[in-house]
Backbone atoms as SQL, in Angstrom:
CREATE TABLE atoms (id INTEGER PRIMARY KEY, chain TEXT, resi INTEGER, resn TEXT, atom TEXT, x REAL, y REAL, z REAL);
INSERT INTO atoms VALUES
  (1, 'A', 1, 'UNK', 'N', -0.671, -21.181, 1.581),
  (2, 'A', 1, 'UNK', 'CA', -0.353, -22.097, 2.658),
  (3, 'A', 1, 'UNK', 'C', -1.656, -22.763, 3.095),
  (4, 'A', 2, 'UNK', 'N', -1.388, -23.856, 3.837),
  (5, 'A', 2, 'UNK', 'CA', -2.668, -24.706, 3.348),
  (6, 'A', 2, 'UNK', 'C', -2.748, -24.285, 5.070),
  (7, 'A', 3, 'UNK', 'N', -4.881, -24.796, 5.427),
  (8, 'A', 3, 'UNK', 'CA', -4.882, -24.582, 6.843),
  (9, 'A', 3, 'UNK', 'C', -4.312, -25.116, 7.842),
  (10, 'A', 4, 'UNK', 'N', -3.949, -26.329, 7.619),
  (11, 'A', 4, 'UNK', 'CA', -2.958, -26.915, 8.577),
  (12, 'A', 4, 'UNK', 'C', -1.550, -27.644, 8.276),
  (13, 'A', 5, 'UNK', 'N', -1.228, -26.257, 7.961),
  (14, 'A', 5, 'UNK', 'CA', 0.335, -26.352, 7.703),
  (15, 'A', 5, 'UNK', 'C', 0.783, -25.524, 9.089),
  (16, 'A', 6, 'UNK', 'N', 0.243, -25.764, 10.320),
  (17, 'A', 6, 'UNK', 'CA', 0.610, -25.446, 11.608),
  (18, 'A', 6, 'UNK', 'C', 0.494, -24.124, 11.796),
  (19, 'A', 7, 'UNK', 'N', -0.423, -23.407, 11.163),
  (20, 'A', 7, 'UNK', 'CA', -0.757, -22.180, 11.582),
  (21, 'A', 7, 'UNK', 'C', -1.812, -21.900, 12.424),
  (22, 'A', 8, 'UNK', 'N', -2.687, -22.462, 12.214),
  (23, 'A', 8, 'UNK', 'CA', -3.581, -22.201, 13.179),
  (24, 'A', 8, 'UNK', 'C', -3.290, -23.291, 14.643),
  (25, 'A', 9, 'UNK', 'N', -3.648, -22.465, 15.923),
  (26, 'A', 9, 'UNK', 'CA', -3.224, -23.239, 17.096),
  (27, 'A', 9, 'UNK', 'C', -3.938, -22.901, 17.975),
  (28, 'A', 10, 'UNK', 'N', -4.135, -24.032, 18.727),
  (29, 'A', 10, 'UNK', 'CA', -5.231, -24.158, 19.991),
  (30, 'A', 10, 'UNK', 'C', -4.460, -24.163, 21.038),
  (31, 'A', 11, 'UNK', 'N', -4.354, -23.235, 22.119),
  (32, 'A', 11, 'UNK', 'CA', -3.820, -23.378, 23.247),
  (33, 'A', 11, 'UNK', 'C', -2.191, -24.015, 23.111),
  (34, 'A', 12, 'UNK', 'N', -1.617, -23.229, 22.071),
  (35, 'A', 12, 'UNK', 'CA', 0.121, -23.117, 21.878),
  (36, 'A', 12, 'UNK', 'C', 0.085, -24.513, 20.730),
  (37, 'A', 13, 'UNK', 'N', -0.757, -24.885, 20.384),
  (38, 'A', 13, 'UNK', 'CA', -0.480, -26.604, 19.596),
  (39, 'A', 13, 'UNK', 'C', -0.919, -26.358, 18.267),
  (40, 'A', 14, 'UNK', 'N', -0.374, -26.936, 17.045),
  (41, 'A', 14, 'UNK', 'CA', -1.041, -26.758, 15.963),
  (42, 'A', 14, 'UNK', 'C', -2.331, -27.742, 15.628),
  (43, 'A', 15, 'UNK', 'N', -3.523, -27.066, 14.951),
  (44, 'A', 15, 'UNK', 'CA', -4.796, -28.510, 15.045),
  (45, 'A', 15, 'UNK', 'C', -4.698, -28.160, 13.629),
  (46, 'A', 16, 'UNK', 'N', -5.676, -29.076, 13.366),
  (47, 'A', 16, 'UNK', 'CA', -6.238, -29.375, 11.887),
  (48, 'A', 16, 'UNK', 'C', -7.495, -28.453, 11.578),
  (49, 'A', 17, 'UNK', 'N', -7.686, -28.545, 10.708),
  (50, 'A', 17, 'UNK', 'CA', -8.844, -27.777, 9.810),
  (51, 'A', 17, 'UNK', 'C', -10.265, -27.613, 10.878),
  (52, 'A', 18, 'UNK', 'N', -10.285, -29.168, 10.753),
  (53, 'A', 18, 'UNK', 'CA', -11.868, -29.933, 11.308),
  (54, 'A', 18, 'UNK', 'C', -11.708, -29.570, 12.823),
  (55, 'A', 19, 'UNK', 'N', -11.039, -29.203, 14.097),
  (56, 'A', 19, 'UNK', 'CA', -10.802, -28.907, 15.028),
  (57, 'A', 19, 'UNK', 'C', -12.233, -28.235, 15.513),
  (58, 'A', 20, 'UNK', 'N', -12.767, -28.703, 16.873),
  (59, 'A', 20, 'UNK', 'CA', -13.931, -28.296, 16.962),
  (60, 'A', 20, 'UNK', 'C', -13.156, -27.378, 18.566),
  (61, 'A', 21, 'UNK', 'N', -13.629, -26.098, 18.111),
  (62, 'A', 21, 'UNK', 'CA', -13.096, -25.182, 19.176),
  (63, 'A', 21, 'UNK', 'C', -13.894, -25.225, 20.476),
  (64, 'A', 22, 'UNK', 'N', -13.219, -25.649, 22.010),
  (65, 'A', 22, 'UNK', 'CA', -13.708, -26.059, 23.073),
  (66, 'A', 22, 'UNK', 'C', -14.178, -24.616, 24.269),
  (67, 'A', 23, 'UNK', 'N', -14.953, -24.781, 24.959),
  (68, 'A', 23, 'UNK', 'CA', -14.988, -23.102, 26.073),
  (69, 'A', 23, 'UNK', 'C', -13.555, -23.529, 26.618),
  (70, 'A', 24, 'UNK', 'N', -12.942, -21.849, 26.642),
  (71, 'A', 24, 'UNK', 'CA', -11.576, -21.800, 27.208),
  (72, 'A', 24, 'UNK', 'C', -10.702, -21.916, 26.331),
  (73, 'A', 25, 'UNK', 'N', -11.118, -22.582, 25.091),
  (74, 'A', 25, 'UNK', 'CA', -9.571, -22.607, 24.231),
  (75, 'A', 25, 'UNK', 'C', -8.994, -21.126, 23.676),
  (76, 'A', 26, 'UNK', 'N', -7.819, -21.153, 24.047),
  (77, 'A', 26, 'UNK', 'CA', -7.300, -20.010, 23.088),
  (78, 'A', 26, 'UNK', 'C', -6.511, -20.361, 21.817),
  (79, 'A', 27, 'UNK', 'N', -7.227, -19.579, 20.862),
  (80, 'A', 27, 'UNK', 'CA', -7.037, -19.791, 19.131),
  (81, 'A', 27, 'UNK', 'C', -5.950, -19.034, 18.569),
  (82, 'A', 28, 'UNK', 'N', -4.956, -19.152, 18.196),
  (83, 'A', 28, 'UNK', 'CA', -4.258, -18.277, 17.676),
  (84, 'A', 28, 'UNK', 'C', -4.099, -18.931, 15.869),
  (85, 'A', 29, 'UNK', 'N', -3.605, -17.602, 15.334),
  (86, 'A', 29, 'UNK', 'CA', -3.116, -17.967, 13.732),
  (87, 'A', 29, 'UNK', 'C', -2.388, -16.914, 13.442),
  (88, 'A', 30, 'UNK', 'N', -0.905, -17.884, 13.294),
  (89, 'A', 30, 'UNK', 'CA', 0.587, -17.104, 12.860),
  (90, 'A', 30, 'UNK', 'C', 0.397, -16.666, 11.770),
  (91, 'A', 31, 'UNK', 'N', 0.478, -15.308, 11.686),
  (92, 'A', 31, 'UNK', 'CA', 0.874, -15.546, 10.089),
  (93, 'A', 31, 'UNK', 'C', 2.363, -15.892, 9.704),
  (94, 'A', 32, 'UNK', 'N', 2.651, -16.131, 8.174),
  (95, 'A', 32, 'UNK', 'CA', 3.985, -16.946, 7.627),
  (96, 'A', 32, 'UNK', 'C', 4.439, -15.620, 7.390),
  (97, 'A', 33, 'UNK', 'N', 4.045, -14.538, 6.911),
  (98, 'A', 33, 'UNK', 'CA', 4.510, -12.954, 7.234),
  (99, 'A', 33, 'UNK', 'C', 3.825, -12.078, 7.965),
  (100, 'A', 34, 'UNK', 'N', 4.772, -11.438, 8.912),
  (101, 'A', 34, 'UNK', 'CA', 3.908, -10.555, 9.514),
  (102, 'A', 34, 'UNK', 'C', 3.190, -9.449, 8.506),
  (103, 'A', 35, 'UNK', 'N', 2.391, -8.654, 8.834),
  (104, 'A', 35, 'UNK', 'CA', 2.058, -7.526, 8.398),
  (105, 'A', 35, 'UNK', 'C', 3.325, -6.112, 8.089),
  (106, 'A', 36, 'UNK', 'N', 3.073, -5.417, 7.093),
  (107, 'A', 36, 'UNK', 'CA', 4.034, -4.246, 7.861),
  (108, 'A', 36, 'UNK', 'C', 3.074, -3.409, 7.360),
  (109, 'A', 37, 'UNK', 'N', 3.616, -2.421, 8.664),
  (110, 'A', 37, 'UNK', 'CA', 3.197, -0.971, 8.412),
  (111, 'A', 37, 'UNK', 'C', 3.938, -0.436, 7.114),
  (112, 'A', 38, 'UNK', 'N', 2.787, 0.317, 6.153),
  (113, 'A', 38, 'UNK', 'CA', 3.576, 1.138, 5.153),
  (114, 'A', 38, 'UNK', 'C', 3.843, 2.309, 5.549),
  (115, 'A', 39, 'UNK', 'N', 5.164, 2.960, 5.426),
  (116, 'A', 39, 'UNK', 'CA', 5.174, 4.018, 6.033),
  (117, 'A', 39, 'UNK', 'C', 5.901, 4.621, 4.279),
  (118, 'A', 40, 'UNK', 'N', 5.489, 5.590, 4.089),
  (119, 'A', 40, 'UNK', 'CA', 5.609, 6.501, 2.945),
  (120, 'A', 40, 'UNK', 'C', 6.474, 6.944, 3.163),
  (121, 'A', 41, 'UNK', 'N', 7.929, 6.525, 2.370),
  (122, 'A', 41, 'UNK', 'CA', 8.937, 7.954, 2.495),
  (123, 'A', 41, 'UNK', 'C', 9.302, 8.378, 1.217),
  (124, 'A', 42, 'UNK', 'N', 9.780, 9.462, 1.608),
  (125, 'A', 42, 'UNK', 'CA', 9.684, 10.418, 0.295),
  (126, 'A', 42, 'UNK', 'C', 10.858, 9.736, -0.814),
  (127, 'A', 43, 'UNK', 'N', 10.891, 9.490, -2.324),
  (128, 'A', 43, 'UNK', 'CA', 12.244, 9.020, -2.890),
  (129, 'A', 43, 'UNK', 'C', 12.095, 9.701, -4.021),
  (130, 'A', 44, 'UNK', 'N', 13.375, 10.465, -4.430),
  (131, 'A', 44, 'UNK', 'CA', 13.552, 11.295, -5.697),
  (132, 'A', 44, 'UNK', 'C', 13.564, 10.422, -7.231),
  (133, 'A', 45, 'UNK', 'N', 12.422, 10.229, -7.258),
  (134, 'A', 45, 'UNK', 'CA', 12.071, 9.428, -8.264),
  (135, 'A', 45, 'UNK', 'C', 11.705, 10.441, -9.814),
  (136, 'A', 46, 'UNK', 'N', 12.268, 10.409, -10.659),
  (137, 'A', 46, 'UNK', 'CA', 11.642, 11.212, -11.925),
  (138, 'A', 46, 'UNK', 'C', 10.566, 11.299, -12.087),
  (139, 'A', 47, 'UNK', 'N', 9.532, 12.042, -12.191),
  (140, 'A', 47, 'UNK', 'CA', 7.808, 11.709, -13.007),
  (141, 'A', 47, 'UNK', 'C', 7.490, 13.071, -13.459),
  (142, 'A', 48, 'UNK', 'N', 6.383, 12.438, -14.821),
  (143, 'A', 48, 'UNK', 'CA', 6.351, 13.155, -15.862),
  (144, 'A', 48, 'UNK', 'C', 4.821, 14.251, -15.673),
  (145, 'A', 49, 'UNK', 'N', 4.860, 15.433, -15.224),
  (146, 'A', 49, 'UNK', 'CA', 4.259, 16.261, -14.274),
  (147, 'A', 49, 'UNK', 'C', 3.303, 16.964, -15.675),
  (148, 'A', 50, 'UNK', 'N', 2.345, 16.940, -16.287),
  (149, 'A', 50, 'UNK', 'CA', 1.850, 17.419, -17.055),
  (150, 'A', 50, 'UNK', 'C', 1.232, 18.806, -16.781),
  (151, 'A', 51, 'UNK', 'N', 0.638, 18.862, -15.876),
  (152, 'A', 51, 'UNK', 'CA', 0.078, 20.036, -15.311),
  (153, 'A', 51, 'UNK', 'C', -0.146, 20.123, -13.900),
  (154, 'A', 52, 'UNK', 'N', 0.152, 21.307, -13.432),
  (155, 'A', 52, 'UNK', 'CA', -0.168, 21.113, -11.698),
  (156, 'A', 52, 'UNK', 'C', -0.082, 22.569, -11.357),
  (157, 'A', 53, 'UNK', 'N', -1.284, 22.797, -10.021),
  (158, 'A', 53, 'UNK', 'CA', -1.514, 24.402, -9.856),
  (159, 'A', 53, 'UNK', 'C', -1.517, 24.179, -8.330),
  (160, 'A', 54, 'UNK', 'N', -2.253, 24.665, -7.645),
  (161, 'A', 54, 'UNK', 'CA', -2.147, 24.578, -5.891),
  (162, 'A', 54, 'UNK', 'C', -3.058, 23.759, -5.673),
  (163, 'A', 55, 'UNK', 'N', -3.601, 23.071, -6.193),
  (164, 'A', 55, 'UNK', 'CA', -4.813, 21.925, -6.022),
  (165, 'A', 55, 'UNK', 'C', -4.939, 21.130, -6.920),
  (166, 'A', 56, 'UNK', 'N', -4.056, 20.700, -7.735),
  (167, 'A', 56, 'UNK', 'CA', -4.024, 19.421, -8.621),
  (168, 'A', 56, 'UNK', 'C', -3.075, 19.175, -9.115),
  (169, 'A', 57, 'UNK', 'N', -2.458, 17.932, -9.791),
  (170, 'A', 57, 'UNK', 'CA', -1.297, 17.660, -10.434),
  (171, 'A', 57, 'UNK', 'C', -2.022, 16.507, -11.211),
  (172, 'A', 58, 'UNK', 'N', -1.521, 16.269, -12.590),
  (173, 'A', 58, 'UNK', 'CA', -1.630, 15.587, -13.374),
  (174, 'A', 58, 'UNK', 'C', -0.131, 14.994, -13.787),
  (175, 'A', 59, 'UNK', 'N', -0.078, 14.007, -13.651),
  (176, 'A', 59, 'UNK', 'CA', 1.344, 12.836, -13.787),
  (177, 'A', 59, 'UNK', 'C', 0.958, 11.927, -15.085),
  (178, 'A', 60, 'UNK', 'N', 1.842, 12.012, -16.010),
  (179, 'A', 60, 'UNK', 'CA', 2.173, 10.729, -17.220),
  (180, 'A', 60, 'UNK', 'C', 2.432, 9.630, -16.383),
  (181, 'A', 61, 'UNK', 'N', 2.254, 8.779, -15.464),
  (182, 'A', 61, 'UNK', 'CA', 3.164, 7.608, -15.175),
  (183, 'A', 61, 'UNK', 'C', 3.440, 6.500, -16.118),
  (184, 'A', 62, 'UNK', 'N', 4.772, 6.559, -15.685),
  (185, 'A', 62, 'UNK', 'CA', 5.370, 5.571, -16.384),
  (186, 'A', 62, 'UNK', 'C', 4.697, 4.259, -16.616),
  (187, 'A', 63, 'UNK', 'N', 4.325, 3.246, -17.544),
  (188, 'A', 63, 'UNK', 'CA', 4.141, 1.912, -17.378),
  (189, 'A', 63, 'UNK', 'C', 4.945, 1.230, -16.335),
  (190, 'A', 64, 'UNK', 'N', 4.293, 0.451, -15.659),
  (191, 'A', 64, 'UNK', 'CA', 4.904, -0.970, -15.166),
  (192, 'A', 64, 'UNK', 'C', 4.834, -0.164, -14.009),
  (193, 'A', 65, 'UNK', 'N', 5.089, 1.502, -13.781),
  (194, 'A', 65, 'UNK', 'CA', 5.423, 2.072, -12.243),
  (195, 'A', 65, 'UNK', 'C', 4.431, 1.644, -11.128),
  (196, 'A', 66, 'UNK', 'N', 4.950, 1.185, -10.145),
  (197, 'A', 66, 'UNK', 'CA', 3.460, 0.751, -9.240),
  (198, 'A', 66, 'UNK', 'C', 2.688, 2.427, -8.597),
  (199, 'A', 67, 'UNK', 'N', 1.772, 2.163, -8.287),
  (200, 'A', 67, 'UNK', 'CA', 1.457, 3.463, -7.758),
  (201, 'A', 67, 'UNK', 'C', 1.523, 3.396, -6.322),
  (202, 'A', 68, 'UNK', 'N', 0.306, 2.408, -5.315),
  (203, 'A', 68, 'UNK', 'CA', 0.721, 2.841, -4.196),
  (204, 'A', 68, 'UNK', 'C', 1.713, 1.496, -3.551),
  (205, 'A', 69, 'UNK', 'N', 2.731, 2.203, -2.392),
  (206, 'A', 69, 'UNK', 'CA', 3.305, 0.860, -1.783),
  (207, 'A', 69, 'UNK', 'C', 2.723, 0.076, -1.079),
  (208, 'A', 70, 'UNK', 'N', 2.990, -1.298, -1.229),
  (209, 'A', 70, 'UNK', 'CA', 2.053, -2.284, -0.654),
  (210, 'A', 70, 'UNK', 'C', 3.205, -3.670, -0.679),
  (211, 'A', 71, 'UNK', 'N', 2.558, -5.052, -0.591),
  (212, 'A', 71, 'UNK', 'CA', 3.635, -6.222, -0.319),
  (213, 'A', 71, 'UNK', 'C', 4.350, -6.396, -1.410),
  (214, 'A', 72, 'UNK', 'N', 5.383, -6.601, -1.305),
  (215, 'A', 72, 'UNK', 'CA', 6.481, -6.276, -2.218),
  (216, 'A', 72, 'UNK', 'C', 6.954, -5.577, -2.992),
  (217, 'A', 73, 'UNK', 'N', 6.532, -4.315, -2.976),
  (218, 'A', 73, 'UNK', 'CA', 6.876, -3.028, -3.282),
  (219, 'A', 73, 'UNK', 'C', 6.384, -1.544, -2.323),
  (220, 'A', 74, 'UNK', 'N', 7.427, -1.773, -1.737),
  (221, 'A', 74, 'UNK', 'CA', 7.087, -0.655, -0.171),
  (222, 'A', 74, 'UNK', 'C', 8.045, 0.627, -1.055),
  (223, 'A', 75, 'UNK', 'N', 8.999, 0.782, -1.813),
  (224, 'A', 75, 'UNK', 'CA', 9.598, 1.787, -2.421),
  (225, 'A', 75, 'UNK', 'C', 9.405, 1.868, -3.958),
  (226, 'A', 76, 'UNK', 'N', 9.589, 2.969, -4.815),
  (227, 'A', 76, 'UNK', 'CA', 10.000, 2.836, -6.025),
  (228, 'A', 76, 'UNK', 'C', 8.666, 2.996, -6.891),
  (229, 'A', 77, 'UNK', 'N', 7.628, 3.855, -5.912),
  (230, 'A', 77, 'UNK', 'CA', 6.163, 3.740, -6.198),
  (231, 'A', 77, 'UNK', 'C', 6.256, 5.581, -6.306),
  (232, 'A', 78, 'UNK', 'N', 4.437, 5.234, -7.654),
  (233, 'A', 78, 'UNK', 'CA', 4.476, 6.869, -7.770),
  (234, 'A', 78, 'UNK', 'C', 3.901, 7.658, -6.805),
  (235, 'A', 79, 'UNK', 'N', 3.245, 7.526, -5.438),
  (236, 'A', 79, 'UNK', 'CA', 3.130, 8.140, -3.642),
  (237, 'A', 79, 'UNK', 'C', 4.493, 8.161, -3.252),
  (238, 'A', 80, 'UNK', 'N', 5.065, 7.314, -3.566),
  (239, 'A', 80, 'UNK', 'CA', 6.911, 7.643, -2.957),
  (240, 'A', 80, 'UNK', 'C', 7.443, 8.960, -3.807),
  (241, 'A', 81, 'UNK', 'N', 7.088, 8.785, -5.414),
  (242, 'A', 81, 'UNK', 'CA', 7.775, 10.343, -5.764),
  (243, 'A', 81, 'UNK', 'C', 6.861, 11.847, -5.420),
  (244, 'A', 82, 'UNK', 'N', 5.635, 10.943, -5.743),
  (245, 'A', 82, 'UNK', 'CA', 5.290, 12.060, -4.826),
  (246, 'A', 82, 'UNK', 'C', 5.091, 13.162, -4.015),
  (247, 'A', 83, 'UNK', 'N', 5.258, 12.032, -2.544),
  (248, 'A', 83, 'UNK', 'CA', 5.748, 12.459, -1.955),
  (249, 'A', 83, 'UNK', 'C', 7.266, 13.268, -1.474),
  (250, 'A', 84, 'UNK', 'N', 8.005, 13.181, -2.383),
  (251, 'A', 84, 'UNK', 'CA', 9.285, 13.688, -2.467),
  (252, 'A', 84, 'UNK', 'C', 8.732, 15.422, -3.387),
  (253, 'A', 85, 'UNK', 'N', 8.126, 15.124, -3.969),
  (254, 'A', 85, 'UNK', 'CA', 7.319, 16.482, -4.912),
  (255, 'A', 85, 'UNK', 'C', 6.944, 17.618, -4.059),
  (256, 'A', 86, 'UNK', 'N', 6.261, 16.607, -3.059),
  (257, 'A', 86, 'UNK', 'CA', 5.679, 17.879, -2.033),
  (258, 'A', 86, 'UNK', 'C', 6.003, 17.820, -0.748),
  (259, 'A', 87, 'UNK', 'N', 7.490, 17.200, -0.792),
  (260, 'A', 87, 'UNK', 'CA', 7.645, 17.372, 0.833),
  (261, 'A', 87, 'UNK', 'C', 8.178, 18.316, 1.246),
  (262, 'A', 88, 'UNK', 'N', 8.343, 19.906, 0.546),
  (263, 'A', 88, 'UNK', 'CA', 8.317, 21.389, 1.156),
  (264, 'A', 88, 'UNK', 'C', 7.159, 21.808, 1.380),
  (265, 'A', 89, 'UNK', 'N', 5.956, 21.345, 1.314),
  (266, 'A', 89, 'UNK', 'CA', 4.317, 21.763, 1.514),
  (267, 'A', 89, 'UNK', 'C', 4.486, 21.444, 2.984),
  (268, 'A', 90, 'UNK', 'N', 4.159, 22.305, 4.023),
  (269, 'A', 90, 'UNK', 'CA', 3.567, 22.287, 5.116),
  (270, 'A', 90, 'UNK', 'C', 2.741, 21.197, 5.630),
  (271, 'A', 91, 'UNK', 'N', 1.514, 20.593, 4.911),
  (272, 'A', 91, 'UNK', 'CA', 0.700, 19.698, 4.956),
  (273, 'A', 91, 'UNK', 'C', 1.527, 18.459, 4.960),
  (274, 'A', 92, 'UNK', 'N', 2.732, 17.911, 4.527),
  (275, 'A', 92, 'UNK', 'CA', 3.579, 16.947, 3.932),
  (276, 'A', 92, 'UNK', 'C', 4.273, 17.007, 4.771),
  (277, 'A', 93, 'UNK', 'N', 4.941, 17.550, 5.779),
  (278, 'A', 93, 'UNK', 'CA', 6.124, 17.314, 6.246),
  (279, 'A', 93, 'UNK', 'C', 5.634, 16.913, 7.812),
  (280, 'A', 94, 'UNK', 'N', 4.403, 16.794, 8.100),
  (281, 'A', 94, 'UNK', 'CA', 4.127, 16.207, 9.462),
  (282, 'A', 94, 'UNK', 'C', 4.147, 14.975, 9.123),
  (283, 'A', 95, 'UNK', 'N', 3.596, 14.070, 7.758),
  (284, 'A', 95, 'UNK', 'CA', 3.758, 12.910, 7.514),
  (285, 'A', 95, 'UNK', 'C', 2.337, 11.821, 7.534),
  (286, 'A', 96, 'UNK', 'N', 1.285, 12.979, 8.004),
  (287, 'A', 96, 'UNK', 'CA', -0.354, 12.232, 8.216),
  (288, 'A', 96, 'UNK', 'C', -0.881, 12.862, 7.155),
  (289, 'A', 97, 'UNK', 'N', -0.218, 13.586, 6.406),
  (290, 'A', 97, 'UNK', 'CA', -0.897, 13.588, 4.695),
  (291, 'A', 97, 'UNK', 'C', -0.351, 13.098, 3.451),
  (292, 'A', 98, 'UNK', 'N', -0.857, 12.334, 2.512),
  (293, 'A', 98, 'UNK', 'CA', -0.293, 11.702, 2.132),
  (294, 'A', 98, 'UNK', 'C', -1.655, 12.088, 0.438),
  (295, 'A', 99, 'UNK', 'N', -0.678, 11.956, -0.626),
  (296, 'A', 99, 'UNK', 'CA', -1.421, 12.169, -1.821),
  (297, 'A', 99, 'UNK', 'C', -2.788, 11.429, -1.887),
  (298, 'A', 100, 'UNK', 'N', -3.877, 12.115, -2.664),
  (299, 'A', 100, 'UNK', 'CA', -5.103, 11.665, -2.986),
  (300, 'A', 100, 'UNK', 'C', -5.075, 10.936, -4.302),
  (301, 'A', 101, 'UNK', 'N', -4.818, 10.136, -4.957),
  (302, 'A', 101, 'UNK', 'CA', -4.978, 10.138, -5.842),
  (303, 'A', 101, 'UNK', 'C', -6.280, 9.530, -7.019),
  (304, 'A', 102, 'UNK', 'N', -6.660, 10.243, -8.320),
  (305, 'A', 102, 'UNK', 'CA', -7.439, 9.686, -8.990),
  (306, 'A', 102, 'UNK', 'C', -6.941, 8.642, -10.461),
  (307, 'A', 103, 'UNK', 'N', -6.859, 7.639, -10.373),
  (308, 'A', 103, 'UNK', 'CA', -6.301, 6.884, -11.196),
  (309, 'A', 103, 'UNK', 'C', -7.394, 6.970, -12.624),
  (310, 'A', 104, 'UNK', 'N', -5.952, 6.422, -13.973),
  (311, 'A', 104, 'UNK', 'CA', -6.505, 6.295, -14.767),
  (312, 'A', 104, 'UNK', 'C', -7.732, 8.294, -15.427),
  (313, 'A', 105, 'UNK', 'N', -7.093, 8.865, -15.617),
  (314, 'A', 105, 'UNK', 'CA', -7.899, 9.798, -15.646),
  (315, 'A', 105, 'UNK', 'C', -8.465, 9.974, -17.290),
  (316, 'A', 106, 'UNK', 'N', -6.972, 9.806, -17.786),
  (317, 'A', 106, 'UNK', 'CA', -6.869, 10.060, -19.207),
  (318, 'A', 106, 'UNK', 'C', -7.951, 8.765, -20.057),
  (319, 'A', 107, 'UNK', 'N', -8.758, 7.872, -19.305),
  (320, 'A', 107, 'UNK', 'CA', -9.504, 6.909, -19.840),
  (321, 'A', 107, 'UNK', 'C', -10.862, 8.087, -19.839),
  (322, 'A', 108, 'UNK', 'N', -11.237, 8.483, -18.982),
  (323, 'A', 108, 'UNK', 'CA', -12.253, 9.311, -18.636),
  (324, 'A', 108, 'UNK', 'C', -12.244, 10.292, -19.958),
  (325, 'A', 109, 'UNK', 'N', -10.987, 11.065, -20.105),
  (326, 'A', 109, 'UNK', 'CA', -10.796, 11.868, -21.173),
  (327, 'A', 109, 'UNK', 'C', -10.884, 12.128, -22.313),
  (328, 'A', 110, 'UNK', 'N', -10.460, 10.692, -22.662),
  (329, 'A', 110, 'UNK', 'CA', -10.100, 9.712, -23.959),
  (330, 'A', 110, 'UNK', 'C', -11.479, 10.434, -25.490),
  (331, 'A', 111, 'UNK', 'N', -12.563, 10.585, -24.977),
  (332, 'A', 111, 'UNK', 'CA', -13.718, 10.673, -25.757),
  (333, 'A', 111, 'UNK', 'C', -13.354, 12.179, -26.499),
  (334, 'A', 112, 'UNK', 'N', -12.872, 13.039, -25.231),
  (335, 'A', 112, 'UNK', 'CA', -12.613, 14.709, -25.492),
  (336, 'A', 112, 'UNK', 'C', -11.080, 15.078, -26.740),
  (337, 'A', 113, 'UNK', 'N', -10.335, 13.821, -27.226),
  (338, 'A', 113, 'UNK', 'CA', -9.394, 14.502, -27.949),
  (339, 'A', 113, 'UNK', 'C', -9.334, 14.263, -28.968);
């Protein structure tokens, strides 16, 4: 969206680009989407669990799977199955912990097989 496609506004009015901001003006800029909060919920999603002990898990993910949710994909992500993995863990079910993850591992590996 271009800058003055009426988003930016001086004291409730839309200005132009070149707008030289005055003492007292108040500036605002709409966004065309708001923000959202991501909020992680858990979804019983399949994933391919290679190894995992009380302090690590190693996941095959699928191609194409997104990993974390973000704009236009808030569900259907591998933190959404995840989180469904470990939402009988104590740590998980208050909802302010949320997976660590290290991407790409098996590139790191790659030399060792």
């Amino acid at each position: 969206m271009p800058a003055n496609a009426g988003n930016i506004l001086a004291n409730d009015k839309p200005v132009k680009p070149n707008y030289k901001v005055k003492p007292g003006d108040i500036i605002q800029v709409v966004l065309p989407t708001p923000p959202r909060e991501i909020e992680l919920i858990p979804e019983n999603i399949p994933i391919n669990i290679i190894y995992e002990d009380e302090d690590v898990i190693v996941v095959n993910k699928e191609p194409g799977m997104v990993v974390h949710p973000a704009y236009g994909n808030y569900t259907g992500t591998l933190v959404n199955a995840l989180m469904w993995h470990f939402k009988d863990l104590p740590l998980f079910q208050t909802g302010e912990l949320r997976p660590g993850l290290v991407h790409r591992l098996i590139k790191t590996l790659q030399g060792f097989f």
